[in-house]
N, C-alpha and C positions, 0 to 999 in steps of 0.2 A: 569354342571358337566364337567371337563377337564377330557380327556382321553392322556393318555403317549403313545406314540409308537416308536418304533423303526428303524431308517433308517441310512443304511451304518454305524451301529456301536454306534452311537448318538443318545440318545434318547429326543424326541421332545415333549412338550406340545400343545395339541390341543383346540385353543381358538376362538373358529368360532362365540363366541357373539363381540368377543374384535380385533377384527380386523382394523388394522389401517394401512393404505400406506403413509409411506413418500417418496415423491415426491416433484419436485420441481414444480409448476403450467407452464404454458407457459406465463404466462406475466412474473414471476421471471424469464426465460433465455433469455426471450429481451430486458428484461431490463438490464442484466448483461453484453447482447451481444452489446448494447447498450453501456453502460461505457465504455468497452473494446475498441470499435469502435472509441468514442471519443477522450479518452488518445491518442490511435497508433495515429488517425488522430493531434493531436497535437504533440506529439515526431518525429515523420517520418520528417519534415522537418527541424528538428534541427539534426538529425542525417544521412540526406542524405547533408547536408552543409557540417558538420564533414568530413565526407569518401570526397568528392569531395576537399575538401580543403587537406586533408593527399594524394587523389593523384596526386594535384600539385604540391606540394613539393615533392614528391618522384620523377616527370617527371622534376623538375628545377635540381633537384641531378642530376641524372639522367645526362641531360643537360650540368651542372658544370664540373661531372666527366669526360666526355667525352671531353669539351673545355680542362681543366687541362690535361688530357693524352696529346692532342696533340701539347700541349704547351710544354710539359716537353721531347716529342719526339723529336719536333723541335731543342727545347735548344740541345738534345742532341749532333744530328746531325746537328745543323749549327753554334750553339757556341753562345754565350751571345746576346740577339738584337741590 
């Protein structure tokens, strides 16, 4: 027999033959942590290349910019080469 009762407003059915927990076990989050681990360990070195290469090109910019100013300084003040 279910009994009804009442809490904070909501009334609940009482089922204490039917009782079921879902859960996840601990082999399914190691396993999961597990995939997770593998993918990062295969991505991470294709995207630590990426960033390393985006900040050699910004330090040759970088680089470029600064040769051109002082080329175009020089032009200014010494006149054609």
């Amino acid at each position: 027999m279910r009994k009804a009762f009442t809490l904070a407003g909501a009334t609940h059915v009482d089922m204490q033959h039917n009782i079921r927990k879902n859960a996840f076990t601990l082999a399914e989050v190691l396993i999961t942590l597990g995939i997770i681990g593998i993918v990062a360990a295969l991505t991470m070195p294709g995207l630590i290349a990426n960033h390393k290469e985006k900040e050699t090109v910004t330090k040759l910019r970088k680089v470029y910019s600064s040769i051109q100013q002082a080329f175009l300084k020089n032009y200014a003040e010494q006149g054609a080469p």
